[in-house]
C-alpha positions as CSV (number, residue, x, y, z in Angstrom):
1,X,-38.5,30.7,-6.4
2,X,-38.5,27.5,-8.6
3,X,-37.7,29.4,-11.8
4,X,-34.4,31.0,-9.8
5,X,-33.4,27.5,-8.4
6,X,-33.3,26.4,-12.2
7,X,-31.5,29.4,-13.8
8,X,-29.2,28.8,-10.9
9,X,-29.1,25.2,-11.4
10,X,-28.5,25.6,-14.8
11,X,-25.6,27.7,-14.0
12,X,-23.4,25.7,-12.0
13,X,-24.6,22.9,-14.9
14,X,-22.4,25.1,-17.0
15,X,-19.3,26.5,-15.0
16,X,-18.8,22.2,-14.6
17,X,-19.0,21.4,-17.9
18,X,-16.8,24.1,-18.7
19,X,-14.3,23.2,-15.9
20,X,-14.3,19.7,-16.9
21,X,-13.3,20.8,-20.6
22,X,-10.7,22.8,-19.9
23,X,-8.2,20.0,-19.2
24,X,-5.5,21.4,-16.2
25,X,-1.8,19.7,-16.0
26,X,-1.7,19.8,-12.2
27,X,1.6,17.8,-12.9
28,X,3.3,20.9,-14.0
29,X,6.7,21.6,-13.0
30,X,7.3,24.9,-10.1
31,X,10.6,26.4,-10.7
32,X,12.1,28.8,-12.9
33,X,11.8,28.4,-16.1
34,X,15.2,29.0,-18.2
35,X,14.5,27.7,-21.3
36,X,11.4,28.0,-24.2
37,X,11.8,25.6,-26.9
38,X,9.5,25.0,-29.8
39,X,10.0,21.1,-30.3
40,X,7.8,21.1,-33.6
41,X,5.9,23.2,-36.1
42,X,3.2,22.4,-38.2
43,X,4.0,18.4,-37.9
44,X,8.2,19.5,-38.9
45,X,10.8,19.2,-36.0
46,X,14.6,20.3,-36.2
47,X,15.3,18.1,-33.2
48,X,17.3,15.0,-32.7
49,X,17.7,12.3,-30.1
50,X,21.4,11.5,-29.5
51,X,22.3,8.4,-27.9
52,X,26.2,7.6,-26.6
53,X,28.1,5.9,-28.7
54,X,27.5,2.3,-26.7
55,X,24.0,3.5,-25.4
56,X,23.0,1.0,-22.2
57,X,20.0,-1.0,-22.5
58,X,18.1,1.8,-20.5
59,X,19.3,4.8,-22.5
60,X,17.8,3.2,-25.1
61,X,14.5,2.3,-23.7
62,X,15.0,6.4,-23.0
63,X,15.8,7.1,-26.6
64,X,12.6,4.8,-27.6
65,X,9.8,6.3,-25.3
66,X,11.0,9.7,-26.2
67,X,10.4,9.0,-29.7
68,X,7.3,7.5,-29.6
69,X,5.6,10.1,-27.8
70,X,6.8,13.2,-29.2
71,X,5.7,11.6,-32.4
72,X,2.1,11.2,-30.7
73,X,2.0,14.7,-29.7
74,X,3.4,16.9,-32.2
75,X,2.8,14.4,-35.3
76,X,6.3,13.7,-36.6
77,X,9.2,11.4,-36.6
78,X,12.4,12.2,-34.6
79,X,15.4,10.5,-35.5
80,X,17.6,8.7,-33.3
81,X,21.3,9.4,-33.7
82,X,24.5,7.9,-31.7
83,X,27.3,9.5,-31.5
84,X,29.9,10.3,-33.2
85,X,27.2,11.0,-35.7
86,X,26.4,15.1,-35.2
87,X,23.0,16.5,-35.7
88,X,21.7,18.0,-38.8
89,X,20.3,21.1,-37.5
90,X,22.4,21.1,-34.2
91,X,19.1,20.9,-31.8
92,X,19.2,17.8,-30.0
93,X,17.8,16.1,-27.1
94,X,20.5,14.2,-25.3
95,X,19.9,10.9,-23.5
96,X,21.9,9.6,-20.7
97,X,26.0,10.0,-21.0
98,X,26.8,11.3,-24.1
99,X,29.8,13.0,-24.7
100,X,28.1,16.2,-25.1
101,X,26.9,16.0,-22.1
102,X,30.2,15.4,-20.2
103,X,31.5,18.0,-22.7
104,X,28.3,20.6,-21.8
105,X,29.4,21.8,-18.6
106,X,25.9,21.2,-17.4
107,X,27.0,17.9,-15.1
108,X,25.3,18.6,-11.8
109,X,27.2,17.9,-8.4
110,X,23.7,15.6,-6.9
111,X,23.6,12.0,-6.3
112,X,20.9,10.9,-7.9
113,X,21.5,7.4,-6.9
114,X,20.1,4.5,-9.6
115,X,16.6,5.9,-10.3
116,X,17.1,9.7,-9.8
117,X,17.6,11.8,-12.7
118,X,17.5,15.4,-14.3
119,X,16.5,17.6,-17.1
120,X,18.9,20.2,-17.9
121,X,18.6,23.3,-20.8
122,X,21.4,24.9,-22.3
123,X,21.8,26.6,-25.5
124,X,18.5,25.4,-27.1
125,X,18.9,21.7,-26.4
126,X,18.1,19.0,-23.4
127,X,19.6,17.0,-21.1
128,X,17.9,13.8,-20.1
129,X,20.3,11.9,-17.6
130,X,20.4,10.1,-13.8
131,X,21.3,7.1,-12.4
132,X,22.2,3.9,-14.4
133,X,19.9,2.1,-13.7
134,X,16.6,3.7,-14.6
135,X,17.8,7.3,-14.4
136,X,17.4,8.3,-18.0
137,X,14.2,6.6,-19.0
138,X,12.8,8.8,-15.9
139,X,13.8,12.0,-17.1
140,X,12.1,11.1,-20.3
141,X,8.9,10.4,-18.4
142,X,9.2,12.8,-16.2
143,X,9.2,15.5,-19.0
144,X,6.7,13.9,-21.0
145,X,4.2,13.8,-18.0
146,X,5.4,16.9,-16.2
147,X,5.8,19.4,-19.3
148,X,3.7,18.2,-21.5
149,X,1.3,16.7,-19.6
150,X,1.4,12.7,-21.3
151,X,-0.7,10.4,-19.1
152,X,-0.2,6.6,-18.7
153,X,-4.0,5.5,-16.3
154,X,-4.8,2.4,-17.4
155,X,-2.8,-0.8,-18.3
156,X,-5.5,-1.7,-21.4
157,X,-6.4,2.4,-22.2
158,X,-4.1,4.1,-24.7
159,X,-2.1,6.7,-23.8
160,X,-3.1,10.2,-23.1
161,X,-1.1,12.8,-25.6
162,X,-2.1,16.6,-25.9
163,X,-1.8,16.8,-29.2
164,X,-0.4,20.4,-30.5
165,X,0.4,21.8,-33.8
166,X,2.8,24.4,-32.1
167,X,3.7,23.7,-28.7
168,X,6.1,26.3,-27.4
169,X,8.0,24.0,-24.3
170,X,8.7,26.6,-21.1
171,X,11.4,23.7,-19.0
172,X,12.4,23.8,-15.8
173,X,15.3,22.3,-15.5
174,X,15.5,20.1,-12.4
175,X,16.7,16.9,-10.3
176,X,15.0,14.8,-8.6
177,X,15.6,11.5,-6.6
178,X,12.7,9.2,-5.3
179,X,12.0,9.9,-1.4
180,X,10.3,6.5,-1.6
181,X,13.1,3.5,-2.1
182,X,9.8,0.9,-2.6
183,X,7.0,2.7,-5.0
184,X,4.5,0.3,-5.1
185,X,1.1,1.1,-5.3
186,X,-0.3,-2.9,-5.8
187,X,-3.4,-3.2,-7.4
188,X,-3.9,-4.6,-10.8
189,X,-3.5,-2.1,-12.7
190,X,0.3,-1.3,-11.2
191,X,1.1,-4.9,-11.6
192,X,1.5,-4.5,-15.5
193,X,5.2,-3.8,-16.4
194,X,4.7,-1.1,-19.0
195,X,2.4,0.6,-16.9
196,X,5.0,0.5,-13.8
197,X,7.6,1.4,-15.6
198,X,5.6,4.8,-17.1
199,X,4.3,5.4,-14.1
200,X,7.7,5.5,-12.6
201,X,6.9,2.4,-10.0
202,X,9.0,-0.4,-8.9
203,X,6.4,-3.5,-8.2
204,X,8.3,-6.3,-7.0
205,X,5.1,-8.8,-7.1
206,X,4.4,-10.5,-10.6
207,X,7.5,-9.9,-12.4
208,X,8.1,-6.0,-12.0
209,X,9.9,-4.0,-14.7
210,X,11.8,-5.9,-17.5
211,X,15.7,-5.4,-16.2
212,X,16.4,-3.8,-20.1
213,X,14.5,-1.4,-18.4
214,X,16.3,-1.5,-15.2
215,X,14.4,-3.9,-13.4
216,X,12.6,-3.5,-10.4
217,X,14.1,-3.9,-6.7
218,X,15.3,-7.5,-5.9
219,X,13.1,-8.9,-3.1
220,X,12.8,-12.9,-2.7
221,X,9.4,-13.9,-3.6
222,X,9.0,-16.3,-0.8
223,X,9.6,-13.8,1.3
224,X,7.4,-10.7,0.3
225,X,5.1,-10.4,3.0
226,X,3.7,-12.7,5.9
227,X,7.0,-14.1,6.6
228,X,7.0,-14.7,10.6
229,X,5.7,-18.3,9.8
230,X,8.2,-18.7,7.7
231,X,11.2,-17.3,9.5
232,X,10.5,-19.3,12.6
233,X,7.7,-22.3,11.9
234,X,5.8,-23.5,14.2
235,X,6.3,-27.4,13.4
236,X,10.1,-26.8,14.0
237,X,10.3,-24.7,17.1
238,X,6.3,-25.2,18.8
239,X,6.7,-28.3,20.6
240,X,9.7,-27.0,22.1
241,X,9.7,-23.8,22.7
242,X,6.0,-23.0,23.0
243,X,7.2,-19.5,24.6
244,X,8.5,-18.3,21.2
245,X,4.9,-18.0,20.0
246,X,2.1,-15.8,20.7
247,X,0.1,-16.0,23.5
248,X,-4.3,-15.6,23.4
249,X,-6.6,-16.0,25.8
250,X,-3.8,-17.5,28.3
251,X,-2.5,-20.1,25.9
252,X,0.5,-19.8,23.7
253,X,-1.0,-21.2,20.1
254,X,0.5,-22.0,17.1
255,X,-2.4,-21.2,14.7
256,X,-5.5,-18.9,15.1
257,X,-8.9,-19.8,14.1
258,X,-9.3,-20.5,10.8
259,X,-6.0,-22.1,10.9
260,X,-4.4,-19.3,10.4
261,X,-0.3,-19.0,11.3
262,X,-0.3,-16.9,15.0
263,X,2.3,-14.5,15.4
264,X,5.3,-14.8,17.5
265,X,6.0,-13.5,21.1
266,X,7.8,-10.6,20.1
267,X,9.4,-9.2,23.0
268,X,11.1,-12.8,23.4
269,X,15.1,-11.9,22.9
270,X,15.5,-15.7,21.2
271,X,13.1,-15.0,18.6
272,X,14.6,-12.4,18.2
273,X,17.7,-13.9,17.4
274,X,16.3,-16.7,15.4
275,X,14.3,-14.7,12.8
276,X,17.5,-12.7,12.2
277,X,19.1,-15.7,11.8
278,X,17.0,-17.2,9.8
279,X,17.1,-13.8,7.3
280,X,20.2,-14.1,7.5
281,X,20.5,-18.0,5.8
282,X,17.9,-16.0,3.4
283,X,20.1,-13.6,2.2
284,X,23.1,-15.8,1.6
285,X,21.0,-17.8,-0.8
286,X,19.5,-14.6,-2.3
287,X,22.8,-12.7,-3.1
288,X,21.1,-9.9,-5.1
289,X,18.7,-8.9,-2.7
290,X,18.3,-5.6,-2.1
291,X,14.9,-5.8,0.4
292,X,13.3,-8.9,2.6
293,X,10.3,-8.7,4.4
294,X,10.2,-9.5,8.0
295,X,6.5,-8.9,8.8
296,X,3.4,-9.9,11.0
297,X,1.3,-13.6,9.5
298,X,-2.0,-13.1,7.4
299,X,-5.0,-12.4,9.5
300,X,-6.3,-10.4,12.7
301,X,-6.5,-10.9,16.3
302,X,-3.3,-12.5,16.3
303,X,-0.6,-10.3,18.6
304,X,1.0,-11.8,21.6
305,X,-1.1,-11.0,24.9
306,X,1.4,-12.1,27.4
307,X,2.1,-9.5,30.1
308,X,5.5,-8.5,28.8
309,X,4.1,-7.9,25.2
310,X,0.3,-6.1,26.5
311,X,2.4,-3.9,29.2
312,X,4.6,-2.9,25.7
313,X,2.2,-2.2,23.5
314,X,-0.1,-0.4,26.3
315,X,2.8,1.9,26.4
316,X,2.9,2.4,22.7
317,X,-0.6,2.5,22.3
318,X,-0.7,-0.1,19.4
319,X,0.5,-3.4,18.6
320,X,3.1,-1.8,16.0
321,X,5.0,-0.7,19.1
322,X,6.0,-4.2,19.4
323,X,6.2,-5.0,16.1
324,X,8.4,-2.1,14.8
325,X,10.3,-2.3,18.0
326,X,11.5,-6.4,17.3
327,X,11.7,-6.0,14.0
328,X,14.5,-3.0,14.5
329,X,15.9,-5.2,16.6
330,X,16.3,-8.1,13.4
331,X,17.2,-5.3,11.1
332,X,20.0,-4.1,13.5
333,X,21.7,-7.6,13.7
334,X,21.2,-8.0,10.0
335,X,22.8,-4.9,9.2
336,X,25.7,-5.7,10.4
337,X,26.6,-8.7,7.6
338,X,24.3,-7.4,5.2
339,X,24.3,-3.3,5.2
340,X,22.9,-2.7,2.0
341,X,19.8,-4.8,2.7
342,X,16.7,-3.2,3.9
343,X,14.0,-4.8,5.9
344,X,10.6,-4.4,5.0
345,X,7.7,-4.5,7.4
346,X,3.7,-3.8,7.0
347,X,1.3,-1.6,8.5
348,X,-1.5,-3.6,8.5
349,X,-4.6,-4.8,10.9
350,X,-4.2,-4.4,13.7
351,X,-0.7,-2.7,13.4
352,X,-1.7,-0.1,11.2
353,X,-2.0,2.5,14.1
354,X,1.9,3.6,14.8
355,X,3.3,3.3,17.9
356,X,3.9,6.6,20.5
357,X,7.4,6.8,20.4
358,X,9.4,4.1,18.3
359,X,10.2,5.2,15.4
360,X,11.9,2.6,12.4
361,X,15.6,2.3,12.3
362,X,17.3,3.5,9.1
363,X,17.3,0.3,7.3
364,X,13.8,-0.6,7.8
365,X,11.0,0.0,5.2
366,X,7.1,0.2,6.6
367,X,4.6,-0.8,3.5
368,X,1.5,1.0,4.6
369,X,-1.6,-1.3,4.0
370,X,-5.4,0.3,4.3
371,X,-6.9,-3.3,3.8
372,X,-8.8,-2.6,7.0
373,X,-10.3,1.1,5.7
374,X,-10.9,0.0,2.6
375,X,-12.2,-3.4,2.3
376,X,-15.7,-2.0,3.8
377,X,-15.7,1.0,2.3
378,X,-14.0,1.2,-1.0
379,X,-14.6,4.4,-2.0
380,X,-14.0,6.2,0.7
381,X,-10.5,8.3,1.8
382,X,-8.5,6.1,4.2
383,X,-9.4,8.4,7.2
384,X,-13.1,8.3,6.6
385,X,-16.0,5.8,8.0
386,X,-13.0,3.4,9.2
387,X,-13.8,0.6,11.0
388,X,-10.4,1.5,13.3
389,X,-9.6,4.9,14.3
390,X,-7.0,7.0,12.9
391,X,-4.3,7.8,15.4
392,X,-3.7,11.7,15.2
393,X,-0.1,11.5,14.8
């Protein structure tokens, strides 16, 4: 009995070390693939990167990353050419809008916005192009970490390169554009700008992506998260209009225990109108922004518990039903002056639980915060030993 536990033992031993060896690129791209390339041979290359003739700041960044790491994988320098200058061999890899690109026929019909981009094959050479402002340098990254399987973990660990002798390149040519407009994952690691900007992320905290790089997305720093207390104060409006702020245990406070700003009575119409206001006034001294936060103040226990606001949320079955449902309401009004401005609200305490029925309006942005999950348990999944339950929508 013991000696077939340890041969059995000793077998699964082996099938994980062996798994663990054998390195997968779960990364790798579905699709057909048109085009096989061999990129380098025995530490030789007949490739070229060709810029445009004026390259942008990004397409260079593009040309730059491109270089670098094919010269970690395969072991060789590739030049970097502009145009008019013609390749030696005639194999190149294009970047961004080169006129042999617009020349290729290749130009796809998709909006791939300002980050989007795509890899096109034809005739033995690449296309990396997309949207100006970090289109390019995505395609690069994309192919790099999709085809042949680069890996950017850690800010202070060196990059991971797979590095091949021979390395016969299958591609699947491809477009894609970002279904997230805010792609940031905000822990320490993400808060480096060469690791956001590999990892294809758009931090807005500490400084984000260098704008040679294309930036990141312009959102006021004063007004990231946690902003009721700041859209409507309590030492301007409290004494006043005690109404406009949340109501516990049968009094309407302006700060928690702990001292910690309340939240507002959100199914109040003036608030309403005063926090959009208020963003409003924001914006106009912000011109470039492109997202403002108009979310619940630090700390738990905090909602409104008048009856207007508890009969609401009862409804909804979660606090977020009030939440989402006023700050729709701001985003609505501020649409109207400012339509290319999105709202940003959080999922978070006591609001992380969605509401039954509202859903956000199209300019409004939900960052999804697990603080309460994880903060106990930090190594478990989100939906495991939670301290709050996980609604099954």
């Amino acid at each position: 009995m013991k000696k077939g536990f340890l041969i059995a033992l000793g077998l699964i031993v082996i099938t994980i070390s062996t798994m663990a060896a054998e390195w997968q690129n779960s990364l790798r791209p579905k699709g057909k693939k048109t085009l096989n390339i061999v990129l380098a041979k025995n530490g030789q290359s007949t490739y070229e990167i060709l810029l445009p003739a004026k390259p942008t700041p990004q397409e260079r960044k593009a040309a730059e990353i491109l270089r670098t790491s094919l010269g970690k994988v395969f072991g060789t320098d590739f030049k970097i050419i502009k145009e008019p200058q013609r390749p030696v061999a005639g194999e190149i890899l294009s970047i961004g809008q080169t006129t042999l690109y617009r020349k290729s026929g290749v130009i796809i019909d998709k909006d791939l916005q300002e980050v989007g981009y795509s890899i096109i094959a034809k005739d033995g050479n690449l296309f990396f192009t997309g949207g100006k402002r970090r289109g390019p340098i995505n395609a690069v990254i994309a192919f790099l970490e999709e085809d042949l399987g680069c890996r950017w973990y850690a800010r202070n660990s060196k990059p991971q390169f797979p590095l091949k002798k021979l390395l016969n390149v299958a591609v699947s040519p491809r477009s894609y554009v970002p279904v997230l407009k805010v792609r940031d994952p905000f822990y320490w690691d993400a808060f480096d700008p060469n690791w956001a900007l590999m990892n294809r992320t758009n931090p807005a905290w500490l400084g984000g992506v260098p704008k040679n790089c294309g930036g990141t997305i312009n959102f006021p720093r004063q007004y990231f998260v946690h902003t009721l207390s700041i859209l409507l104060p309590a030492k301007t409006y409290f004494k006043t209009h005690p109404e406009y702020f949340a109501m516990i245990n049968g009094k309407r406070v302006a700060n928690r225990a702990g001292q910690k700003a309340a939240h507002l009575c959100l199914t109040n119409p003036d608030v309403v109108d005063i926090v959009a206001d208020n963003v409003c006034k924001a914006l106009a001294k912000n011109p470039n922004t492109e997202l403002i936060s108009v979310s619940q103040n630090d700390g738990r226990n905090g909602f409104c518990k008048c009856a207007k606001c508890t009969a609401f949320n009862k409804r909804e079955g979660s606090v977020s039903g009030s939440l989402l449902s006023f700050v729709n309401k701001v985003a609505t009004k501020v649409n109207k002056k400012y339509p290319n401005v999105k709202i940003c609200t959080l999922a978070y305490m006591e609001s992380f639980i969605p509401p039954k029925n509202i859903k956000p309006a199209d300019n409004v942005i939900i960052r999804l915060c697990t603080d309460t999950h994880i903060w106990s348990n930090p190594y478990f999944l989100s939906t495991l030993n939670s301290n709050v339950p996980i609604s099954p929508k």
